[in-house]
N, C-alpha and C positions, 0 to 999 in steps of 0.2 A: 294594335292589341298588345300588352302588355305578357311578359310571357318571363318566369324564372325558369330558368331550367338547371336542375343539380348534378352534379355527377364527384365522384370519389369517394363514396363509403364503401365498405363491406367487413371482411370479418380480421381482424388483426388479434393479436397475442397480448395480453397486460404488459403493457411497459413498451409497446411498439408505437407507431406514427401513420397519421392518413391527413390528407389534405383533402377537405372538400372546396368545393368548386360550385360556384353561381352563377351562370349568364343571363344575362339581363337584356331584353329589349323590349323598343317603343316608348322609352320615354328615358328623362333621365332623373334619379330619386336625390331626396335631399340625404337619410337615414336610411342604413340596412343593417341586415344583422342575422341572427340564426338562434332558434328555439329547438327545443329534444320533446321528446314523449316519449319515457319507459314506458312497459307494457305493465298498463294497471294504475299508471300514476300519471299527474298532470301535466299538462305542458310547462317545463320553464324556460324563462330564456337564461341564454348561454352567452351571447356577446354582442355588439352592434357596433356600427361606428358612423359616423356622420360622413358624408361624400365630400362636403368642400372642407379643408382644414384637416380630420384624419382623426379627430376625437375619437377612443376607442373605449371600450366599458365590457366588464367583463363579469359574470357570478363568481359567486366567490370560490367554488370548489373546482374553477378551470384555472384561476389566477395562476399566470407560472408556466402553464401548461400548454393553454391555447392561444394562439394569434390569429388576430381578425385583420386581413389587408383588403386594399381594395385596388384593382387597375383600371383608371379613367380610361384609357385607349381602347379595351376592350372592355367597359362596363360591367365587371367583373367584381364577384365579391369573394375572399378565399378563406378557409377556415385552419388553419394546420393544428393540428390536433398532437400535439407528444406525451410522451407516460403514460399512454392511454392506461384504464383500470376497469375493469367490470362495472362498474358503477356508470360510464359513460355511454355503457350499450343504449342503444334508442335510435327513435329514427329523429334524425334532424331534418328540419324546415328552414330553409331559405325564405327572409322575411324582406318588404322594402317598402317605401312610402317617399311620396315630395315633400312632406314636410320635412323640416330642421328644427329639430329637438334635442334636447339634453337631458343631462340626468336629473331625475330616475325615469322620466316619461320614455326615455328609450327604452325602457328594459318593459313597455307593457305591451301586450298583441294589441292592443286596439288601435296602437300606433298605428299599425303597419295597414294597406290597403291591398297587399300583393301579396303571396305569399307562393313557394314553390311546390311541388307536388311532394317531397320529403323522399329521403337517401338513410336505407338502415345502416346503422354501426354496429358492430357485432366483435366486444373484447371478450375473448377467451381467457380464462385464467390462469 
């Protein structure tokens, strides 16, 4: 059984830093990545990166800010987050899929067949 599991949101200060966290087991994916959903507005995605080679792809208003890694050894997907801004609150989703895709097809949910249970971010101003 396939299972993401997230952990490291919660609430930081504008201009501070959190690293989410994605463990992954039961299989192993081609593409992963992470989507937000403010409250009231739609899901978008936020960043992905392909598992073999490290392709990484980011929206535009993270560029700079966020980094998407991934550790093979622990099947792990990790998000660091810096500058955080109000704008960033939402709860992010841990996404992931066996396919190997590129851009822009990475950056759509229907990509993904996996998806995590979602970790609130909460930036204070």
């Amino acid at each position: 059984q396939v299972q993401l599991v997230e952990s490291g949101g919660g609430l930081v200060q504008a201009g501070g830093s959190l690293r989410l966290s994605c463990a992954a087991s039961g299989r192993t994916f081609g593409s992963a990545g992470w989507f937000r959903q403010a409250a009231g507005k739609e899901r978008e995605f936020v960043a992905a990166i392909r598992w073999s080679g490290g392709s990484t792809y980011y929206t535009d208003s993270v560029k700079g800010r966020f980094t998407i890694s991934r550790d093979n050894a622990l099947n792990t997907v990790y998000l660091q987050m810096n500058s955080l801004k109000s704008e960033d609150t939402a709860v992010y989703y841990c996404v992931a899929d066996r396919a190997v895709v590129g851009d822009p097809i990475i950056r759509l949910p229907r990509v993904y067949d996996y998806w995590g249970q979602g970790t609130q971010v909460t930036v204070s101003p």
